[in-house]
N, C-alpha and C positions, 0 to 999 in steps of 0.2 A: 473430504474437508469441504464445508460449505465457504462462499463467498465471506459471511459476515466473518466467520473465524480468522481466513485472510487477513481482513482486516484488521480486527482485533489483535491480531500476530504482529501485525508491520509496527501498528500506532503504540501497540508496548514494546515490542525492540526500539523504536524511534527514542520512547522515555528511557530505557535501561542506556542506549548511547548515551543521554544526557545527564546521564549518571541518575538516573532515577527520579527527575523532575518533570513534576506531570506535566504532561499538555494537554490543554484543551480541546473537546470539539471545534470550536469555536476557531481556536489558533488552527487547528489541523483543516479543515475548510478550506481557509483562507489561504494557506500554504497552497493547496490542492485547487485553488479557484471554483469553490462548488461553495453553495449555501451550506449552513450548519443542521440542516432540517435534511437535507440530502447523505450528506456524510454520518450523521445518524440514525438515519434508516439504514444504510449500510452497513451499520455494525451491527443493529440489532436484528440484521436479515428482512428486512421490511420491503427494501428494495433492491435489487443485484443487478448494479453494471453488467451489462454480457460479456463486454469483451476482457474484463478481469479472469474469467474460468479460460479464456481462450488463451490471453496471454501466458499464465500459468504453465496450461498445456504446452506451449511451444517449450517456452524456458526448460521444461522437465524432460525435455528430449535432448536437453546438451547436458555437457560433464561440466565437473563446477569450474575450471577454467577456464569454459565456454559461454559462460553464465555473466561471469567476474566482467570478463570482457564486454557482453555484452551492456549490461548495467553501466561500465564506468562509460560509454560509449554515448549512450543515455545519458547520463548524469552533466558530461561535456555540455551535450547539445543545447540540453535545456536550463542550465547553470545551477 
């Protein structure tokens, strides 16, 4: 799985949570604190954050309750 698929993955889970309502580049940027020229290259593979495949890696070495955990943990810190 490449980087921009990742991508691609989260920012449509993100809309099916929202019950199916798209979001924008533009809106998802902004959420993420990067330019919309940046998060666009990212989906189309144009440019790949490194440490995205890294974090990945780590996460894929725990069980999904390890996972779960982690994320809400994440989630707390950064609101």
């Amino acid at each position: 799985m490449e980087i921009n698929d990742i991508f691609n993955l989260l920012h449509n889970a993100i809309e099916a949570k929202n019950f199916g309502k798209k979001i924008s580049q533009k809106e998802m940027s902004k959420k993420l604190g990067i330019s919309m020229r940046t998060y666009q290259d990212w989906r189309l593979g144009n440019s790949k954050p490194q440490a995205v495949m890294s974090v990945f890696k780590l996460l894929s070495e725990l069980d999904d309750d390890e996972i779960l955990r982690v994320v809400k943990r994440v989630k707390k810190e950064i609101g």
